[in-house]
N, C-alpha and C positions, 0 to 999 in steps of 0.2 A: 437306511437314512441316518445322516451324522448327527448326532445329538448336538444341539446348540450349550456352548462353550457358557459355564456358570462363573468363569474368572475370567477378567480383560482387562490388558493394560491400556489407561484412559490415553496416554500420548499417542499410541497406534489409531486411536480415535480419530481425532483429529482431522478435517477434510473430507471423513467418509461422506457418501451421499445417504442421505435419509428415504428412504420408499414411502408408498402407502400400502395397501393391500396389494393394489393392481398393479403396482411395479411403477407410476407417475413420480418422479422425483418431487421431493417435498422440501428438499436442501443440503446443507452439508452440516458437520456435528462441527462445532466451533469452541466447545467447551462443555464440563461436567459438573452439575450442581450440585452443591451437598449441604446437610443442615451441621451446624457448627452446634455440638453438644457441650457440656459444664463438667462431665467427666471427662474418664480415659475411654471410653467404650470409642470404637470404630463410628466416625459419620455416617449417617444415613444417605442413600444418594436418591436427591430428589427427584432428576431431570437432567435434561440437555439443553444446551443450546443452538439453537440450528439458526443458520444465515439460510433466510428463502429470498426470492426475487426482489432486487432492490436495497441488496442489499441489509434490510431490515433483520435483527436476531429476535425470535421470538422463544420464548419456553414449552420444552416438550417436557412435560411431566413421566416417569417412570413408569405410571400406571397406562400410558399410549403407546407405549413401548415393546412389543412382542419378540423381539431379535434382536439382538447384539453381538456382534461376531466379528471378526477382523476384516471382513469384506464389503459390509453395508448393516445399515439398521433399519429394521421394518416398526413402521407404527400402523395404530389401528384403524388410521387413516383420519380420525376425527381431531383436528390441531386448532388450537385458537390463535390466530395471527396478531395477536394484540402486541406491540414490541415488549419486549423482557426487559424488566427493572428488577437492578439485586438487590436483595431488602439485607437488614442488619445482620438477620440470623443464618445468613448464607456463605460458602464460600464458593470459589469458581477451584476446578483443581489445576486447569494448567494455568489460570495469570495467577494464581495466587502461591498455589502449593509448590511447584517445580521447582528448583534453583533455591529451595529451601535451607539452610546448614542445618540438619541435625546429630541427635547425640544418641548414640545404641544404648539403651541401659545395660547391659550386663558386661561391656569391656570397654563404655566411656568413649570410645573411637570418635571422634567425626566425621562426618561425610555430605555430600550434596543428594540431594533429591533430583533423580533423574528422570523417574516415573513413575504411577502409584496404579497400580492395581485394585479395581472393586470385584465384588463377589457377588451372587446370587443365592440367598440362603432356603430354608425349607419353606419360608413363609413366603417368597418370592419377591422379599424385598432385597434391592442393593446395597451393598456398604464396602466401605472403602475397607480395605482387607490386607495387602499387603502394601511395601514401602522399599524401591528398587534404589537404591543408595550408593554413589560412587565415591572413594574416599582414597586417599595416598598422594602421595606427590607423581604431578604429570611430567617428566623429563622426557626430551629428546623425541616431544610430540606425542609419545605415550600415552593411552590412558589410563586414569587409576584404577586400583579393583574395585568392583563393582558384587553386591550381592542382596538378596532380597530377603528382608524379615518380616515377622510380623506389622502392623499397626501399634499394636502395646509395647514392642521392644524398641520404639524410638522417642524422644523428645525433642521438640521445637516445631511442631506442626500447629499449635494453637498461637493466637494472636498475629500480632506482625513482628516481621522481623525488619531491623533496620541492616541497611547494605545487602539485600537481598539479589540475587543474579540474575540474567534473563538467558545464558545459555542456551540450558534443556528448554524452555519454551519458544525461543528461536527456531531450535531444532526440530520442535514437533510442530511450526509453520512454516517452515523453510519454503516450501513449495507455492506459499500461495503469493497472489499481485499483492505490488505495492496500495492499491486500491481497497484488498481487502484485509491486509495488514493492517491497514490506516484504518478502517472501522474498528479493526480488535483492541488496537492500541486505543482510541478515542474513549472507549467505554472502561478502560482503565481508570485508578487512581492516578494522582498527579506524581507520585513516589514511584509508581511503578511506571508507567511512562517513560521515567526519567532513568529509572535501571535498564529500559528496553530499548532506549536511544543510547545509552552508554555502553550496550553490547552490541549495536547494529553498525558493519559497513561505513564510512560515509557514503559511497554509492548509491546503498540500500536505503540510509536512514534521509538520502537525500529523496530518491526515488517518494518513500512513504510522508515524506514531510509536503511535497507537492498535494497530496491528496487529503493533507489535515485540514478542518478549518482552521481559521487564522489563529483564534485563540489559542490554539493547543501548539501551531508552528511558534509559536511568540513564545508559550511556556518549556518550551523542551528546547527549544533554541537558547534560551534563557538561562538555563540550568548547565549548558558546555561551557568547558572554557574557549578564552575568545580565538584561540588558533584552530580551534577544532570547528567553532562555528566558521567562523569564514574558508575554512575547508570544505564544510559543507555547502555553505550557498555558492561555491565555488562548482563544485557539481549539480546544482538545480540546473534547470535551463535558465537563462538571464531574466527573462520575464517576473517568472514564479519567484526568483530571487530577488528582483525589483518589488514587489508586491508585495514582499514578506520585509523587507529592509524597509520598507515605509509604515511599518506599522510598528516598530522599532521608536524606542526613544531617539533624538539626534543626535545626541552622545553615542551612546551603542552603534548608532549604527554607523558613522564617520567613523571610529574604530574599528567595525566590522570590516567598513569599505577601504581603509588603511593596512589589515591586513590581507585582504586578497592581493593575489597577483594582479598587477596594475590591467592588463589588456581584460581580463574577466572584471575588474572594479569600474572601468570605464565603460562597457558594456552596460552596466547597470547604473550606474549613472545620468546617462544618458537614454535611458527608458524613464527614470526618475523625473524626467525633466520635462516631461509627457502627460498632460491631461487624461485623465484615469479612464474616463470612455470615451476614448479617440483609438485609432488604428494607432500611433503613436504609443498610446499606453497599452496598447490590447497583444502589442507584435511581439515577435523573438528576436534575437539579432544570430542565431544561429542555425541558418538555412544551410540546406546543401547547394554550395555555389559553383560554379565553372565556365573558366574560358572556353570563348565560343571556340578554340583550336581544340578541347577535348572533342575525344572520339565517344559514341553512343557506349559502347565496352566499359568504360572510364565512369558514363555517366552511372551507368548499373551499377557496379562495383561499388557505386557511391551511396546509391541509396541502399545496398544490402548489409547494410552496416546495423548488428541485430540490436544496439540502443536507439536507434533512430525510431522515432516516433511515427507512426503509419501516417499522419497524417502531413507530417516534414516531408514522407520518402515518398508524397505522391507526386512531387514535381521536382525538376531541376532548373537552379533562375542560372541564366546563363548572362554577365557582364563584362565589360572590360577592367585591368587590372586597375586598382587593387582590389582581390576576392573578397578580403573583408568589410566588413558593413564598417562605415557606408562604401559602397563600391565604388566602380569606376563606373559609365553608362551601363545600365539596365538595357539589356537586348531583348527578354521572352525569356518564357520558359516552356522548360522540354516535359511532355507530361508523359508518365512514366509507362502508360498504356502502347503510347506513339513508338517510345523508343523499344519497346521490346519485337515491335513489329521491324526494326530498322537492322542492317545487317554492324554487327560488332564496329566496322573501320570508319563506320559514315560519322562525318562532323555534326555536334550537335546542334552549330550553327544553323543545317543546314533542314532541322528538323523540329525547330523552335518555336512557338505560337507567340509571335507577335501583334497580336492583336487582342488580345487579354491586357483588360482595363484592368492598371495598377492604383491602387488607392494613394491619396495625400495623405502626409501625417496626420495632419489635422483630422481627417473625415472625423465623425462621429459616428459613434454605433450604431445607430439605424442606418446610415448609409453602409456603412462593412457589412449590416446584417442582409441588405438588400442586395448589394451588388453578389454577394457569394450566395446566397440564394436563387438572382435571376440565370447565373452563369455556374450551377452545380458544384460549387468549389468546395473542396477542403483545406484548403489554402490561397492566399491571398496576396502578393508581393507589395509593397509600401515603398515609396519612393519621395523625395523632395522634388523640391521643385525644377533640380537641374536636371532629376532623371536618374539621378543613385540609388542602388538600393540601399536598404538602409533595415529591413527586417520583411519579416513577412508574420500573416495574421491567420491561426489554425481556427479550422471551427471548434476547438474544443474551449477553448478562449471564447470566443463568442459566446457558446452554451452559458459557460458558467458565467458573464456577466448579465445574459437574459436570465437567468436563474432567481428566483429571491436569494438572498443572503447568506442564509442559517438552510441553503436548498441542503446541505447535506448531513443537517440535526434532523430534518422534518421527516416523518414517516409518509412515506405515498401511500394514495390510496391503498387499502390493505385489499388483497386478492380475499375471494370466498375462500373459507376454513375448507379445509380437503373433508370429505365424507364418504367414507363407505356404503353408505346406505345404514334404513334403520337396524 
């Protein structure tokens, strides 16, 4: 039998899934706690953070902890679900420590903090132990040297540091949704937030900015400069960028909408102009569209397109030109089940559901909630009064206005604490 590993780099952490005894997943490690000491001695590590169902990060304490190893971590099975709040005397290692600059003592060198290793001592407690540090200039895509010292042989790990990086902490969540990025980032400082949207994509930081609530898109939005922001609401979907533009000062935000590209700025504009719970204010203006002369092959190819949202890629609104919103007449749509049954060459014309009730701009929410309720929908096509299309309305839209408010500060019901038995 392998003896369980007494040293582990905490970024390799990251993601793992957390067990109980009987192997029931309990969540995934989201982060490393450690108590912030007054000397030079190594932190003590308190605890984990584990993201369990919902979302919700709660505190595993060290002492419920029986395995740690590069593959999963086992607890004793007995967790208290209560949400995790960081008190003063804590640090987190990866939003806090990572992307660190510090200094070797013994040859002054600087370097970046790219991961930190803790240890397991005789007493069985953890502590942060050593400090994996990359330092030199990165030319021609290169990375710098990289080497690992003590805890004692560095400075700049206490306090904060101003202009701090988010790189290596990028790096050790690369993998996860924009979904559960956006919870990591929310429980952030406002300082660091703002370092972690200055290294992120705009793709990516558009992606995660959809799933902030508003305050925190308003304040990281806030902090770009303003070509960088209208790059970004340039990649939201139009909606989520109308949503987020309206909560904007009207200075800012007519600057915003000045520097988008005109055809994305009128887009959003024209959601703007939209009663906030009406299909009007609820829709996208970027569906997958197609002339009824597309073949079924065309329609596919269209929704396989891997940013497309599952619940855009469950239909296709087939109208006459022009394809953008607002369209030419509104025909039907091809539902994406039908066409896989359809051979490659057949017109989608000619396999289109006409008879699905398109909503007025105008409706109001109960009515969108009702109609896509009676008729199973996950989307919803929105037309004027001439029969154009003009957007279409996701149930995921819906959710979040049936929602309370603050639906994504509030802790759901908390599941029973897991138990081993007595």
């Amino acid at each position: 039998m392998t003896a369980a590993p007494t040293r582990v780099f905490i970024a390799r952490l990251a993601g793992l899934f957390v067990y109980d005894p009987n192997g029931d997943q309990v969540g995934k490690v989201r982060d490393v706690v450690v108590g912030v000491r007054t000397d030079a001695r190594p932190p003590r590590v308190l605890g984990l953070v584990v993201e369990v169902l919902g979302r919700r990060r709660i505190f595993v304490p060290m002492t419920r902890v029986t395995s740690v190893d590069s593959g999963q971590v086992i607890t004793t099975g007995l967790v208290n679900m209560r949400r995790f709040e960081q008190r003063s005397a804590e640090t987190l290692v990866l939003a806090e420590l990572l992307d660190r600059t510090v200094t070797l003592t013994e040859t002054g060198v600087t370097g970046v903090v790219y991961d930190i290793a803790m240890e397991q001592g005789r007493t069985r407690d953890w502590m942060l132990s050593r400090v994996a540090v990359q330092h030199g200039a990165k030319r021609f895509g290169r990375r710098g040297q990289t080497q690992v010292v003590e805890w004692g042989e560095v400075t700049g790990l206490g306090g904060t540091e101003v202009g701090q990086g988010a790189t290596h902490l990028l790096a050790a969540m690369d993998t996860m949704r924009p979904a559960d990025l956006a919870n990591v980032i929310h429980d952030l400082s406002p300082k660091r937030r703002g370092e972690i949207a200055a290294a992120l994509g705009d793709e990516r930081l558009a992606d995660v900015l959809e799933e902030l609530p508003e305050d925190d898109q308003v304040e990281i939005l806030s902090q770009l400069e303003s070509e960088r922001a209208a790059d970004i609401l340039e990649e939201m979907s139009p909606d989520d960028a109308a949503d987020l533009i309206a909560e904007l000062p009207s200075e800012t935000a007519e600057q915003l909408l000045l520097l988008m590209e005109p055809d994305e700025a009128d887009d959003v504009r024209r959601l703007l102009a939209y009663e906030e719970h009406t299909a009007g204010g609820l829709m996208t203006t970027d569906p997958v569209i197609l002339p009824p002369d597309a073949t079924v092959a065309e329609a596919l190819a269209s929704i396989r397109q891997a940013e497309l949202a599952p619940s855009l890629a469950a239909m296709v609104y087939v109208c006459r030109p022009p394809l953008e919103t607002p369209t030419g007449r509104f025909l039907g749509v091809g539902h994406f089940q039908r066409l896989l049954r359809e051979p490659p060459s057949t017109l989608v014309s000619g396999v289109i559901d006409k008879d699905l009730e398109a909503l007025r701009v105008d409706a109001p929410l109960e009515e969108v909630t009702r109609l896509m309720a009676h008729y199973n929908l996950v989307a919803s096509p929105v037309v004027d009064e001439s029969g154009h299309l003009l957007g279409v309305v996701t149930v995921d839209d819906v959710i979040d206005n049936l929602l309370p408010e603050d639906w994504r500060e509030r802790q759901s019901g908390a599941p029973p604490a897991v138990n081993d038995g007595p």
